[in-house]
C-alpha positions as CSV (number, residue, x, y, z in Angstrom):
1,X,-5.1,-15.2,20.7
2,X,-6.5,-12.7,18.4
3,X,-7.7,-13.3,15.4
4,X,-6.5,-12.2,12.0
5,X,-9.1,-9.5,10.5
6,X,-11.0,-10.1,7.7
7,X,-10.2,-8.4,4.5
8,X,-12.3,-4.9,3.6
9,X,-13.6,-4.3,-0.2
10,X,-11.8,-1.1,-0.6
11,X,-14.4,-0.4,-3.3
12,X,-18.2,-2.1,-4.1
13,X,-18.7,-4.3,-7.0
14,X,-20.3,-2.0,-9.1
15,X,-17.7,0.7,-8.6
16,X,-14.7,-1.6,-9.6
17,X,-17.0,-2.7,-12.8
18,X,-17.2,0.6,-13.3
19,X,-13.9,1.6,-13.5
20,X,-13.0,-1.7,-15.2
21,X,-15.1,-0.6,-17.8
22,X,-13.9,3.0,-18.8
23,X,-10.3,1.6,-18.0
24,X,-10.8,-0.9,-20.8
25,X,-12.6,1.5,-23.2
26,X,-11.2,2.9,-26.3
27,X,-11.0,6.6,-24.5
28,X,-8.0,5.8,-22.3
29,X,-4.7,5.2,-23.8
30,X,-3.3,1.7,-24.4
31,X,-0.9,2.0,-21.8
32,X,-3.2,2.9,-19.0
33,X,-3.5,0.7,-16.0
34,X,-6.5,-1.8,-16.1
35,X,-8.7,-1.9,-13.1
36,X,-6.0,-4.4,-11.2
37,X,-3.1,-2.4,-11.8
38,X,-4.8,0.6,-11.2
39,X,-5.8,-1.2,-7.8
40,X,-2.4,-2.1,-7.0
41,X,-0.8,2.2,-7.9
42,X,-3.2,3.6,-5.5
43,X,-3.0,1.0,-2.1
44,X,0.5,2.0,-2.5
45,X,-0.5,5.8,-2.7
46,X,-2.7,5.0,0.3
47,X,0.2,3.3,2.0
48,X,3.7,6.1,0.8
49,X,5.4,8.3,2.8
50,X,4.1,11.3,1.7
51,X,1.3,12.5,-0.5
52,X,1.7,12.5,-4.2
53,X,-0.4,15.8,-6.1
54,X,-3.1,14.1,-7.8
55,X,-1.8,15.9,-11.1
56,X,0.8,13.6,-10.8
57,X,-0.5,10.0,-10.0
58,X,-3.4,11.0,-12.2
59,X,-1.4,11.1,-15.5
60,X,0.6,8.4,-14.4
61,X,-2.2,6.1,-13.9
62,X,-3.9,7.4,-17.9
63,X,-1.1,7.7,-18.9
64,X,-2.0,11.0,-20.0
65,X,-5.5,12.3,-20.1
66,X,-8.4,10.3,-21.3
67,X,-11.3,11.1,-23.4
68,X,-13.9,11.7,-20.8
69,X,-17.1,12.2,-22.2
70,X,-17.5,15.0,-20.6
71,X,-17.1,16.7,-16.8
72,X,-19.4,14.9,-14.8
73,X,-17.8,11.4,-16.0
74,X,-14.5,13.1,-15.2
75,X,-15.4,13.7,-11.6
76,X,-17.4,10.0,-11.4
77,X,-14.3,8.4,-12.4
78,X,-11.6,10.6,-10.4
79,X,-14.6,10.4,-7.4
80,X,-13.7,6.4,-7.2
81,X,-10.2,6.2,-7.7
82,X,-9.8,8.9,-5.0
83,X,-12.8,6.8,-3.0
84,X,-10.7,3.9,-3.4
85,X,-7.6,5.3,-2.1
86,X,-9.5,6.8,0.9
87,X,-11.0,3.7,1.9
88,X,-7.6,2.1,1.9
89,X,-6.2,4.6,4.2
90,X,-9.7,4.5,6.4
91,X,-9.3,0.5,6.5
92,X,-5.4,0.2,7.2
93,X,-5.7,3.0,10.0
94,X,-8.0,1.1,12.0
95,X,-5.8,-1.6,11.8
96,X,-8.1,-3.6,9.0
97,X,-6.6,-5.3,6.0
98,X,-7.3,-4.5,2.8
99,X,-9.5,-6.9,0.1
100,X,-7.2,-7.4,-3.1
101,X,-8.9,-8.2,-6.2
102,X,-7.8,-11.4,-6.5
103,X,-7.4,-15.1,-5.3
104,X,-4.6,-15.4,-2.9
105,X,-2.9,-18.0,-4.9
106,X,-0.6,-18.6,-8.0
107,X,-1.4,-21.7,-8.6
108,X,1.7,-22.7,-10.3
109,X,1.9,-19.7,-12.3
110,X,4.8,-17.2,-12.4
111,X,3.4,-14.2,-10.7
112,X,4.2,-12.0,-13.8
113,X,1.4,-13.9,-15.9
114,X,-1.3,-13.3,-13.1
115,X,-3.4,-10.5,-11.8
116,X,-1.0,-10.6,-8.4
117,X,1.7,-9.8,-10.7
118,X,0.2,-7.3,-12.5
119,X,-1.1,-5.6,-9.2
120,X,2.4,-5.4,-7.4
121,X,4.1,-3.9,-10.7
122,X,1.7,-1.2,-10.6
123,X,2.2,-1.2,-6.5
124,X,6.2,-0.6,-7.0
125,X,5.3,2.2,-10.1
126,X,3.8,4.1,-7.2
127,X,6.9,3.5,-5.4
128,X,8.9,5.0,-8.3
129,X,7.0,8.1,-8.4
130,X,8.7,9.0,-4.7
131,X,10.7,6.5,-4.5
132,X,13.8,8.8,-2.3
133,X,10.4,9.2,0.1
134,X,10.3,5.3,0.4
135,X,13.9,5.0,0.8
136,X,15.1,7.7,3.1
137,X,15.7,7.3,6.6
138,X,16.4,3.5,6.7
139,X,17.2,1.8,2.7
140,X,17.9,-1.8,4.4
141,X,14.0,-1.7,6.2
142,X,12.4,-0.5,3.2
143,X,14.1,-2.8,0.8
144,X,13.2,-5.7,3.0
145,X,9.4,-4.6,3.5
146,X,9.4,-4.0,-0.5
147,X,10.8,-7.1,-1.3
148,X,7.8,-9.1,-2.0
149,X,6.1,-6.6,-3.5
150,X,9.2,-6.4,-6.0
151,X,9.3,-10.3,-6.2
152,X,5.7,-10.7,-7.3
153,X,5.8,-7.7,-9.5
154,X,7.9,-9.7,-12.2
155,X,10.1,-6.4,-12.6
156,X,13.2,-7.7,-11.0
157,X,13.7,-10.9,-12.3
158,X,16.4,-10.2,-14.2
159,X,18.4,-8.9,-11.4
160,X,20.6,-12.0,-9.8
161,X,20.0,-11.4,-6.6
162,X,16.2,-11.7,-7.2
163,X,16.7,-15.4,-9.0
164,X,16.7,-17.4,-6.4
165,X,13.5,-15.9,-4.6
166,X,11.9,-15.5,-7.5
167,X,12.4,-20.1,-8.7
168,X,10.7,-20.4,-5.0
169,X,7.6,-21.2,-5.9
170,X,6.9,-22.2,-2.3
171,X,8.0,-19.1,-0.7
172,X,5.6,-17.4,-3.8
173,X,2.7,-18.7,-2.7
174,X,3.7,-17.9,0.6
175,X,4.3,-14.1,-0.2
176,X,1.2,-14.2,-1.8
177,X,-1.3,-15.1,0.9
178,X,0.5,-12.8,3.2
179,X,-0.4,-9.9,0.9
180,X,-2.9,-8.3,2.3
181,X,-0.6,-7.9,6.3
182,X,2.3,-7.1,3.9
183,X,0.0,-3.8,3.2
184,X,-0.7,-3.2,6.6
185,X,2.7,-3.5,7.6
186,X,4.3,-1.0,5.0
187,X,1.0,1.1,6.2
188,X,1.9,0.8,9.8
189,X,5.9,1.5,9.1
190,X,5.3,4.7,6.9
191,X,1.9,6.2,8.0
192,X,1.5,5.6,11.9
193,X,4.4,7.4,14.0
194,X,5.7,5.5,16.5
195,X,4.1,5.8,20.2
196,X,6.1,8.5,22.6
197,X,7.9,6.7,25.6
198,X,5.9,7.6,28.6
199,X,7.7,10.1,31.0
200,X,8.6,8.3,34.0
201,X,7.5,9.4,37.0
202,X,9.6,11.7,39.2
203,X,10.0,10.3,43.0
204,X,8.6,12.1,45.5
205,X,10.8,12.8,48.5
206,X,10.1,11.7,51.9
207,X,8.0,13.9,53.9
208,X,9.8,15.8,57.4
209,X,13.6,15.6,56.2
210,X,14.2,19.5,55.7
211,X,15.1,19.9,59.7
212,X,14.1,23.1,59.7
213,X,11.3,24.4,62.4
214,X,12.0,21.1,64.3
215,X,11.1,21.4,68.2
216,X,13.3,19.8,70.6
């Protein structure tokens, strides 16, 4: 039996401090994604269907356009969160699970008032940017494999056919140690195209049966 893969860092310690840093910092607006949210947006731009410009997720994730010191921070900054996104789709392509930064439990807590929560919501805002990409083809499958993503996110609560999931604390904490697969497995569905049927073999006919140039 094989063994489930230990998580990757998608990103060093000193990098995420980094960004956690200038995310936090006066020179980004108020609504920007902190360092867990911004986390959370850009595994699920590693994992969509198709690419998003980074003009796009780039504002998205500022919230507009920070206050960069001056062009060589720009590029640091925009050189991790595009590292960070690459290393996701490196890890999840080899069939590695990604590190989230954050214990694997809730603890009791409703998911909205935790770091999980806060890292799904910014997970299913990526999904909003594209979300007729996420959804074409087959809605039911892609509602089911975005379901705990929505669940933790705290977003949906509100909707009835969300309450009952989202009282399970059991079924929470479940979701929540199965986070990192859940990634892998929206990776796998979206990103890696299903293997070609191998052509089966034509039969070769039996040698001598033509009856042609037969001595008697």
């Amino acid at each position: 039996m094989s063994e489930t893969p230990v998580p990757t860092p998608l990103i060093d310690d000193e990098a995420l401090d980094r960004l956690d840093d200038f995310l936090e910092s006066e020179r980004v607006d108020a609504d920007a994604l902190d360092v867990i949210g911004a986390h959370g947006f850009l595994v699920a731009l590693a994992v969509a269907p198709r690419e998003t410009p980074a003009t796009t997720w780039v504002g998205e994730l500022f919230h507009g356009e920070p206050d960069f010191t001056d062009s060589a921070e720009r590029d640091e900054i925009l050189g991790l969160l595009e590292a960070l996104k690459a290393n996701a789709i490196s890890t999840m392509e080899q069939g590695g699970l990604p590190e989230l930064p954050f214990d694997l439990e809730l603890g009791g807590i409703a998911p909205a008032e935790t770091p999980i929560g806060d890292w799904c919501a910014a997970f299913m805002e990526a999904v909003f940017l594209d979300e007729a990409a996420w959804f074409e083809g087959d809605e039911e499958s892609a509602a089911t494999l975005l379901l705990p993503f929505m669940a933790l996110s705290g977003l949906f609560d509100d909707e009835p056919d969300m309450a009952d999931l989202a009282g399970d604390e059991a079924r929470l904490e479940s979701l929540v140690r199965q986070l990192p697969e859940l990634v892998l497995d929206l990776y796998l569905n979206y990103r890696v195209p299903p293997e070609a049927p191998k052509p089966t073999p034509r039969k070769k006919k039996p040698a001598g049966k033509s009856g042609k140039g037969r001595r008697r």
